[in-house]
PDB file of N, CA, C and O in Angstrom:
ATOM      1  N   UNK A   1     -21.453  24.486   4.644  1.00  0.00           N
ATOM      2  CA  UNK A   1     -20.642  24.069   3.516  1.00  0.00           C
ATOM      3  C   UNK A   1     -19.530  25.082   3.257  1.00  0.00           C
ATOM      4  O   UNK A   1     -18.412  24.609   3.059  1.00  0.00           O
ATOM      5  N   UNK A   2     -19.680  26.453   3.228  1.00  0.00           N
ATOM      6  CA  UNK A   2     -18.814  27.284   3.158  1.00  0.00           C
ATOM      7  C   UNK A   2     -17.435  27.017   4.355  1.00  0.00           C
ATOM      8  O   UNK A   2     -16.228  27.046   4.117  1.00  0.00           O
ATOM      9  N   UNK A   3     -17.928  26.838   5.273  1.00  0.00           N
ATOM     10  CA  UNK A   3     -16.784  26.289   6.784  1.00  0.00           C
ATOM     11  C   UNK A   3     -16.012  25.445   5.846  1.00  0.00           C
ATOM     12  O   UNK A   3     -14.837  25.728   5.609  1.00  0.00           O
ATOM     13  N   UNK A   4     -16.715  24.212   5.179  1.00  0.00           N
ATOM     14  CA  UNK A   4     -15.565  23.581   5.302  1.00  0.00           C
ATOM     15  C   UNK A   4     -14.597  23.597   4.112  1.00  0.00           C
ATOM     16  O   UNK A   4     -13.469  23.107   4.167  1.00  0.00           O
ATOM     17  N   UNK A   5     -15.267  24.367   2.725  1.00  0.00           N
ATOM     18  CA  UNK A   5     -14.686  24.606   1.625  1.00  0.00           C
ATOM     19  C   UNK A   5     -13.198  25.618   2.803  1.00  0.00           C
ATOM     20  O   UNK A   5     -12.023  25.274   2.931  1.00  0.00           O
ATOM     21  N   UNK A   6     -13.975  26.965   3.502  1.00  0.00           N
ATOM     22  CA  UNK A   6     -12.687  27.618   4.113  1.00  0.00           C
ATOM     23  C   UNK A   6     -11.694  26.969   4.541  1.00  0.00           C
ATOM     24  O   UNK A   6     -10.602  27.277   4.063  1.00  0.00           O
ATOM     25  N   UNK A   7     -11.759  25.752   5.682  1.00  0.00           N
ATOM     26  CA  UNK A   7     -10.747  24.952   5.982  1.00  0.00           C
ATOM     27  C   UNK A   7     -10.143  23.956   4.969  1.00  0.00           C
ATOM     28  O   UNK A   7      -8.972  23.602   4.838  1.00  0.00           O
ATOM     29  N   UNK A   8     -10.798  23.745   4.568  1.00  0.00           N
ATOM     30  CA  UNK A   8      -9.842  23.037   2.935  1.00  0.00           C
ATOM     31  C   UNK A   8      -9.100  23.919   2.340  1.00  0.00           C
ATOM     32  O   UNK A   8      -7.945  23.582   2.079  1.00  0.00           O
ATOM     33  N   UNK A   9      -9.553  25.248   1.976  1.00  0.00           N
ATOM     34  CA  UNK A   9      -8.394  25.961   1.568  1.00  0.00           C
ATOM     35  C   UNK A   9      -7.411  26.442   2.631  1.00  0.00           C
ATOM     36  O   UNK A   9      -6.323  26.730   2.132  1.00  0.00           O
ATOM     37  N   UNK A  10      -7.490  26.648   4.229  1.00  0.00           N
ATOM     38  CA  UNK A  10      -6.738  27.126   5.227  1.00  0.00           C
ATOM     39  C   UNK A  10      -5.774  25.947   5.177  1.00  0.00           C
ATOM     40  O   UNK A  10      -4.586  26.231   5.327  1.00  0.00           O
ATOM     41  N   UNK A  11      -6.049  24.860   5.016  1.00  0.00           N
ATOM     42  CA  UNK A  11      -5.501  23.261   5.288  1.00  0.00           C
ATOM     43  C   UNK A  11      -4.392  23.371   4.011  1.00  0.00           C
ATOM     44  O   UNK A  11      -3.226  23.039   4.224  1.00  0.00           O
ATOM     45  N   UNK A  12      -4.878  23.930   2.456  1.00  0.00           N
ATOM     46  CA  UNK A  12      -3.745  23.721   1.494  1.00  0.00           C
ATOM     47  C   UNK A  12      -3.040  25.024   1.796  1.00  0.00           C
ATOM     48  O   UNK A  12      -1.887  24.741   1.471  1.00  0.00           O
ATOM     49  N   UNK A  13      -3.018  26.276   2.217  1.00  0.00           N
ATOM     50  CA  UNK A  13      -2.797  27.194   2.395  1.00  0.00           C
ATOM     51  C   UNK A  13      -1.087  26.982   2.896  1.00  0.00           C
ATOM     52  O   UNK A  13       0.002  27.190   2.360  1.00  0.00           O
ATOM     53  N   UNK A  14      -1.566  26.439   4.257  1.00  0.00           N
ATOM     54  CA  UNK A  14      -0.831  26.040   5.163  1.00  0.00           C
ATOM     55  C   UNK A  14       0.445  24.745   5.072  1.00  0.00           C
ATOM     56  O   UNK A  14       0.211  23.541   4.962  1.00  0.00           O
ATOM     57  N   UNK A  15       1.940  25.458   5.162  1.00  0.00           N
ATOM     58  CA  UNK A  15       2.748  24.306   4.909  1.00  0.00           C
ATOM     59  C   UNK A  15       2.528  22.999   5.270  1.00  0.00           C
ATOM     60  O   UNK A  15       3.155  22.182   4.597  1.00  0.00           O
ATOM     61  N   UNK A  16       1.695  22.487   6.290  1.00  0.00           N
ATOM     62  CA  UNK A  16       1.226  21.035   6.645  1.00  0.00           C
ATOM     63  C   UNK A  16       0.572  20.386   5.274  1.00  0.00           C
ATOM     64  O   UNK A  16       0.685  19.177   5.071  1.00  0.00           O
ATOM     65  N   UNK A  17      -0.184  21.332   4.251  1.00  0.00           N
ATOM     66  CA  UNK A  17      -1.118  20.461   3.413  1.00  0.00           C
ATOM     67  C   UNK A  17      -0.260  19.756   2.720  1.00  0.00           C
ATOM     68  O   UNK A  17      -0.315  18.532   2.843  1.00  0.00           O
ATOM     69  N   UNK A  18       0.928  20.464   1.659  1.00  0.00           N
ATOM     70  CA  UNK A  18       2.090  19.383   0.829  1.00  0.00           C
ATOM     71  C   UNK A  18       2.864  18.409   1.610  1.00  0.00           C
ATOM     72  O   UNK A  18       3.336  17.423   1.044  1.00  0.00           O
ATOM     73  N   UNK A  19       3.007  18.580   2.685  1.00  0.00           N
ATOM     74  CA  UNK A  19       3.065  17.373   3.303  1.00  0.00           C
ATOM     75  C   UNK A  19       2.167  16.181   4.067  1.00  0.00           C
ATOM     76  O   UNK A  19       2.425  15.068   4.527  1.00  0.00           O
ATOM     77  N   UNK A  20       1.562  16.605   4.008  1.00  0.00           N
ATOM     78  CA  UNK A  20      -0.270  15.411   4.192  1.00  0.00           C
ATOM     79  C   UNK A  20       0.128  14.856   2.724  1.00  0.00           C
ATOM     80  O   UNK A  20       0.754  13.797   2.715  1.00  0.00           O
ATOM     81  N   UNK A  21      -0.119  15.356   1.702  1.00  0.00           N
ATOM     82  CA  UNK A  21       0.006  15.165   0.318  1.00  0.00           C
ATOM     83  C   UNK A  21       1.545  13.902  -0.150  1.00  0.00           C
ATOM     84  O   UNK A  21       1.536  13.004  -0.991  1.00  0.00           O
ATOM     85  N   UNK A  22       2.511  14.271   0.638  1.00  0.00           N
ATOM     86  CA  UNK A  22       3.662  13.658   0.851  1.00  0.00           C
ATOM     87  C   UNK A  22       3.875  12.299   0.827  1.00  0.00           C
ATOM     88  O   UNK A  22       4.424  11.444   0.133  1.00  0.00           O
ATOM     89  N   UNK A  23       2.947  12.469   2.308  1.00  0.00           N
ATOM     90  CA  UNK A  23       3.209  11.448   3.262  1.00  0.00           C
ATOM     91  C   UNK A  23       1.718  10.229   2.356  1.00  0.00           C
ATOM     92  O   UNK A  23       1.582   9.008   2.286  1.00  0.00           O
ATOM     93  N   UNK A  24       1.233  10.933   2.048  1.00  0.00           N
ATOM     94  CA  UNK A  24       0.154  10.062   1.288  1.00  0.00           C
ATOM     95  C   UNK A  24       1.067   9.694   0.081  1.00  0.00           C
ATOM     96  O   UNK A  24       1.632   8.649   0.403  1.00  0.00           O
ATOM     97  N   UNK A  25       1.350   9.963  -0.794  1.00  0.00           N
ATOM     98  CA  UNK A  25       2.217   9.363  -1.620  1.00  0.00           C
ATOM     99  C   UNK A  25       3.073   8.624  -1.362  1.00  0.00           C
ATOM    100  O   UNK A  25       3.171   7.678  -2.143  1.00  0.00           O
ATOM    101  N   UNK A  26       4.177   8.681  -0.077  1.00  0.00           N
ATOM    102  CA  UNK A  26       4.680   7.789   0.377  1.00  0.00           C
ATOM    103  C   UNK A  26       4.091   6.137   0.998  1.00  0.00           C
ATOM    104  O   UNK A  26       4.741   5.098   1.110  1.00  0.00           O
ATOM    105  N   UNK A  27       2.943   6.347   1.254  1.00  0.00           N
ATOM    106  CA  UNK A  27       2.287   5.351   1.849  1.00  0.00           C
ATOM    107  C   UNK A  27       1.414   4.674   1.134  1.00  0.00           C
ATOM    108  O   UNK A  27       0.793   3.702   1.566  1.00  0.00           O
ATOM    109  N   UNK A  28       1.269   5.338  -0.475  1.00  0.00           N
ATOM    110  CA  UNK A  28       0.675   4.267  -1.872  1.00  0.00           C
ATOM    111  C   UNK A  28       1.852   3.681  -2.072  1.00  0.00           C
ATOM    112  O   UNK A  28       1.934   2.454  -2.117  1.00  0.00           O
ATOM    113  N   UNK A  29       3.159   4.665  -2.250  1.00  0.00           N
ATOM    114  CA  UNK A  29       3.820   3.730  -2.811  1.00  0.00           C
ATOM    115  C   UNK A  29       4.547   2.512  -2.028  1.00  0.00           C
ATOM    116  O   UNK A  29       5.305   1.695  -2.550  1.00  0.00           O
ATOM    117  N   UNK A  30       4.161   2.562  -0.678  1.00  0.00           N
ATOM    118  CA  UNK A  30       4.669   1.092   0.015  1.00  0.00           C
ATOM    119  C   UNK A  30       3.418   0.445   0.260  1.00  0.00           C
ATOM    120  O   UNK A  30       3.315  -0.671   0.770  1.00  0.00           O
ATOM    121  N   UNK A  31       2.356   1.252  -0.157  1.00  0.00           N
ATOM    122  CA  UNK A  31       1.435   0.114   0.041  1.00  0.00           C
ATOM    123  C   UNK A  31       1.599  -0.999  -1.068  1.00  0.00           C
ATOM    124  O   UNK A  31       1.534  -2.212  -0.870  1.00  0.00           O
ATOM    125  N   UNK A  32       1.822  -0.366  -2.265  1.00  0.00           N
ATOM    126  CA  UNK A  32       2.004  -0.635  -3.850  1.00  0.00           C
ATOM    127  C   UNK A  32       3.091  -1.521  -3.704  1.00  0.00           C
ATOM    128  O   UNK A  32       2.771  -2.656  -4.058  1.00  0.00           O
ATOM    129  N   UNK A  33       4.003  -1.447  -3.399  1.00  0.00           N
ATOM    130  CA  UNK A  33       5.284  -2.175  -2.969  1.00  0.00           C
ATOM    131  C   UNK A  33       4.946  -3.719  -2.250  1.00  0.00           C
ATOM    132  O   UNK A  33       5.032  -4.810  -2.812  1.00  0.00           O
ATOM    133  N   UNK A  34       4.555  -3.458  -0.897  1.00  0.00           N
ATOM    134  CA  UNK A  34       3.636  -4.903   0.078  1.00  0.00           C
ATOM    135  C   UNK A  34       2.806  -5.811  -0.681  1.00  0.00           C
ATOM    136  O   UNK A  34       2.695  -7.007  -0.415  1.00  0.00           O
ATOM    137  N   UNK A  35       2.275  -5.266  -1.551  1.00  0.00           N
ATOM    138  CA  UNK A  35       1.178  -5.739  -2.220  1.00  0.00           C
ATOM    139  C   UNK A  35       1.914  -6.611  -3.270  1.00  0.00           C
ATOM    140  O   UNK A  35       1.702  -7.821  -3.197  1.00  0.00           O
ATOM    141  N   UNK A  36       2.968  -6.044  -4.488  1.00  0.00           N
ATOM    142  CA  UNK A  36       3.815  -6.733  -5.018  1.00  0.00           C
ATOM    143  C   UNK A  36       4.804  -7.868  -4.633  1.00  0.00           C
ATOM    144  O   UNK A  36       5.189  -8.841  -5.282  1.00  0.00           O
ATOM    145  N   UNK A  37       4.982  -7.608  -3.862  1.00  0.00           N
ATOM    146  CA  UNK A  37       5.820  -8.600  -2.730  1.00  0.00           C
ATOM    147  C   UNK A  37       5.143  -9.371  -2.392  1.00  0.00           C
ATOM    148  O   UNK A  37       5.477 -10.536  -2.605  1.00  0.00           O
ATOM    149  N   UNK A  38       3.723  -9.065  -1.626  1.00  0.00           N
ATOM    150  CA  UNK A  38       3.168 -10.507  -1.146  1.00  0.00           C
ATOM    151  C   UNK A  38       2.840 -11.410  -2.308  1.00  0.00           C
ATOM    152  O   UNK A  38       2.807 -12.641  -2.300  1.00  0.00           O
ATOM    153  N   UNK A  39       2.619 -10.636  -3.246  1.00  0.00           N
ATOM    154  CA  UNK A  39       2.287 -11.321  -4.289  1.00  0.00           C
ATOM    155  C   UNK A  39       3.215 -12.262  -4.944  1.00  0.00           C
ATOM    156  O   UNK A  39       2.642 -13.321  -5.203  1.00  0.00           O
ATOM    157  N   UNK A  40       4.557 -12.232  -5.328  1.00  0.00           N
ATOM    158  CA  UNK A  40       5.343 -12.605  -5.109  1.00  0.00           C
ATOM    159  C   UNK A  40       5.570 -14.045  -4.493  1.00  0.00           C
ATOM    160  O   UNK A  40       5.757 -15.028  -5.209  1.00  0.00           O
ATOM    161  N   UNK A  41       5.536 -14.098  -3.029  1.00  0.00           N
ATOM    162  CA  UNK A  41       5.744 -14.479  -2.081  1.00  0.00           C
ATOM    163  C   UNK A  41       4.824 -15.479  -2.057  1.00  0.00           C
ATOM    164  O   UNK A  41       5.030 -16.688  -1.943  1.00  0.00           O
ATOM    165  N   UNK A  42       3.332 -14.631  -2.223  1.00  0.00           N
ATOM    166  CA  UNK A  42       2.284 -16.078  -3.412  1.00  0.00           C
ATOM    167  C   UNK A  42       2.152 -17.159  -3.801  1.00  0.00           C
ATOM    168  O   UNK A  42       1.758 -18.231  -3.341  1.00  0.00           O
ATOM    169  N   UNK A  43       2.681 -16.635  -5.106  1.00  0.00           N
ATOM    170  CA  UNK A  43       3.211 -17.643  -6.182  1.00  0.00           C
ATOM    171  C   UNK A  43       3.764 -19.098  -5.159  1.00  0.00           C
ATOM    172  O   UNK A  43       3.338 -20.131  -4.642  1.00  0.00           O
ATOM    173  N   UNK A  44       5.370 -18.044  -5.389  1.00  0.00           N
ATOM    174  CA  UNK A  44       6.567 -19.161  -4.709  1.00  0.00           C
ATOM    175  C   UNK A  44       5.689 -20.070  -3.417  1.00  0.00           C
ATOM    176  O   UNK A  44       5.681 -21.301  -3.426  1.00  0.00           O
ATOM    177  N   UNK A  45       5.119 -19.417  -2.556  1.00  0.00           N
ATOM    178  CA  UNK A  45       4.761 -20.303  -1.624  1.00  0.00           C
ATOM    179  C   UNK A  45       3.380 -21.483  -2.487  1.00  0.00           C
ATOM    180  O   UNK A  45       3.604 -22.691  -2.407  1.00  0.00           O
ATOM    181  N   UNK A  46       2.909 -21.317  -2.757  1.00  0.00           N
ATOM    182  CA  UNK A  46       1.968 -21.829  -3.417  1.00  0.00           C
ATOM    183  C   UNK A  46       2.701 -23.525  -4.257  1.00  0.00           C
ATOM    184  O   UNK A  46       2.400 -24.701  -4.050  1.00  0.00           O
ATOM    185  N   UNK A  47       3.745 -22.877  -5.227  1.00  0.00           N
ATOM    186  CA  UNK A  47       4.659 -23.822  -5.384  1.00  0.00           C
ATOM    187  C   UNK A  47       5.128 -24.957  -4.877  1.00  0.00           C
ATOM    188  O   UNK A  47       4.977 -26.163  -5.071  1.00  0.00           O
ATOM    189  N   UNK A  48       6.000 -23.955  -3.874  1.00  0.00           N
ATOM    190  CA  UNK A  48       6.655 -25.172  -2.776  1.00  0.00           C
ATOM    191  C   UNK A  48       6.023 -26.342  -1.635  1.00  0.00           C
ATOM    192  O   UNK A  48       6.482 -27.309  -1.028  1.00  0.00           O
ATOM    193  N   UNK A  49       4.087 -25.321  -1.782  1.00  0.00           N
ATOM    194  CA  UNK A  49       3.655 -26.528  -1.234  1.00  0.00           C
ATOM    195  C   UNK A  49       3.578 -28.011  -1.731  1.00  0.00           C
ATOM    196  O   UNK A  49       3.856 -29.179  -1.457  1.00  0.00           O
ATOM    197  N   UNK A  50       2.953 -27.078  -2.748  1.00  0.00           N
ATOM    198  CA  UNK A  50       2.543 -28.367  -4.099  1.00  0.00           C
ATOM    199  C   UNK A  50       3.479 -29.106  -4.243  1.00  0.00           C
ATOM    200  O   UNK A  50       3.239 -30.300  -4.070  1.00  0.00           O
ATOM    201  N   UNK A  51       4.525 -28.811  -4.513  1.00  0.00           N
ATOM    202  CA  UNK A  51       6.047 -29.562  -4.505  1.00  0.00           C
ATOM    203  C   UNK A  51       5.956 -30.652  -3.019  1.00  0.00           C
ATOM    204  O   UNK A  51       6.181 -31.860  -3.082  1.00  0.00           O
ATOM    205  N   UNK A  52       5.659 -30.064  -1.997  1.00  0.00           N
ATOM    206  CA  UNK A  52       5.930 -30.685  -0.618  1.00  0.00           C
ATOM    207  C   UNK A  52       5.084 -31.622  -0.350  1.00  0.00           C
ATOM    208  O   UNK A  52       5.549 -32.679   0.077  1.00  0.00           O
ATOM    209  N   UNK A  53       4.184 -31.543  -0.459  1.00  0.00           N
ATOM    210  CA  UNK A  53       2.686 -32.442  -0.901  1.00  0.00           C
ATOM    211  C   UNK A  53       3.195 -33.771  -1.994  1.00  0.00           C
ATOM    212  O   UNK A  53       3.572 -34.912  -1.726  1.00  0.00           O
ATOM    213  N   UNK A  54       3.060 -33.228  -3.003  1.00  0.00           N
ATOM    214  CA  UNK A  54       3.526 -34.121  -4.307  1.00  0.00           C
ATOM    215  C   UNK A  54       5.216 -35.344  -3.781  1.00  0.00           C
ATOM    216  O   UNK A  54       5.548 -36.463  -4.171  1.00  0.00           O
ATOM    217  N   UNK A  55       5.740 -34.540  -2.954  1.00  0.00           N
ATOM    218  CA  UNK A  55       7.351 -35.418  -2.389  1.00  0.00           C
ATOM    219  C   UNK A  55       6.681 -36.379  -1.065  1.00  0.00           C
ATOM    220  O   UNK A  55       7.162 -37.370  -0.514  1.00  0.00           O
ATOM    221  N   UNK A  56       5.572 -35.758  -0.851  1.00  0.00           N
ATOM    222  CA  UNK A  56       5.348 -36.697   0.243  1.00  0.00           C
ATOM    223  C   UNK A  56       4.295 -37.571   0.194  1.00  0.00           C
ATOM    224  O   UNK A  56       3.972 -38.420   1.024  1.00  0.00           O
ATOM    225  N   UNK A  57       3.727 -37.255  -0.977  1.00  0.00           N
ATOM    226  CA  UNK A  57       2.553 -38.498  -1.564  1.00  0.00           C
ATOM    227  C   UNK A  57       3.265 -39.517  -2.400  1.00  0.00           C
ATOM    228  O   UNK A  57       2.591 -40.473  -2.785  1.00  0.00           O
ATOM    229  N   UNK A  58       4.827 -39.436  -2.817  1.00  0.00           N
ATOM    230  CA  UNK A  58       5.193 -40.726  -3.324  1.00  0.00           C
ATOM    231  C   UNK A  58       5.694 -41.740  -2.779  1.00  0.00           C
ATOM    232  O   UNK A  58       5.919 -42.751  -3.445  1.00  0.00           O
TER     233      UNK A  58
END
Protein backbone atom coordinates (compact mmCIF):
# COMPACT_ATOMS: atom_id res chain seq x y z
CA UNK A 1 0.00 0.00 0.00
CA UNK A 2 2.76 2.38 0.74
CA UNK A 3 4.16 1.65 -3.23
CA UNK A 4 1.30 2.84 -4.41
CA UNK A 5 0.32 5.88 -2.15
CA UNK A 6 4.45 6.71 -3.38
CA UNK A 7 3.51 6.54 -7.05
CA UNK A 8 0.43 8.57 -6.67
CA UNK A 9 2.35 11.16 -5.23
CA UNK A 10 5.52 10.61 -7.91
CA UNK A 11 2.51 10.66 -10.63
CA UNK A 12 1.14 14.33 -9.11
CA UNK A 13 4.65 15.35 -8.49
CA UNK A 14 5.45 15.03 -11.97
CA UNK A 15 4.40 17.59 -14.84
CA UNK A 16 2.38 14.64 -16.65
CA UNK A 17 -0.17 14.54 -13.52
CA UNK A 18 -1.97 18.30 -14.40
CA UNK A 19 -2.18 17.17 -17.53
CA UNK A 20 -3.84 13.60 -17.05
CA UNK A 21 -6.06 15.99 -14.95
CA UNK A 22 -6.49 18.20 -18.24
CA UNK A 23 -7.12 15.95 -20.57
CA UNK A 24 -9.78 14.38 -18.20
CA UNK A 25 -11.60 17.51 -18.00
CA UNK A 26 -11.49 17.93 -21.51
CA UNK A 27 -13.09 14.64 -22.21
CA UNK A 28 -16.21 15.28 -19.47
CA UNK A 29 -16.70 18.16 -21.06
CA UNK A 30 -17.26 16.59 -24.65
CA UNK A 31 -18.54 13.82 -23.21
CA UNK A 32 -21.15 16.34 -21.52
CA UNK A 33 -21.48 18.05 -24.81
CA UNK A 34 -22.38 14.37 -27.08
CA UNK A 35 -24.66 13.58 -24.59
CA UNK A 36 -26.59 17.03 -24.95
CA UNK A 37 -26.63 16.86 -28.52
CA UNK A 38 -27.77 13.43 -28.86
CA UNK A 39 -30.25 14.36 -26.79
CA UNK A 40 -31.31 16.94 -28.77
CA UNK A 41 -31.20 15.08 -31.83
CA UNK A 42 -33.75 12.76 -29.72
CA UNK A 43 -36.39 14.73 -29.35
CA UNK A 44 -36.37 16.16 -33.05
CA UNK A 45 -35.95 12.71 -34.45
CA UNK A 46 -38.59 11.20 -32.42
CA UNK A 47 -40.90 13.99 -33.83
CA UNK A 48 -40.34 13.74 -37.33
CA UNK A 49 -41.09 10.19 -37.15
CA UNK A 50 -44.32 10.55 -35.64
CA UNK A 51 -45.01 13.25 -38.10
CA UNK A 52 -43.89 10.66 -41.00
CA UNK A 53 -45.99 7.88 -39.75
CA UNK A 54 -49.08 10.12 -38.99
CA UNK A 55 -48.57 11.71 -43.14
CA UNK A 56 -48.53 8.33 -44.20
CA UNK A 57 -51.41 6.77 -42.31
CA UNK A 58 -53.81 9.34 -43.93
Amino acid sequence: MNKLMEGVIDFLKEEDGPTAVEYAVMLALIAATCLAVLQGVDTSTVSEVNETTTGLGS
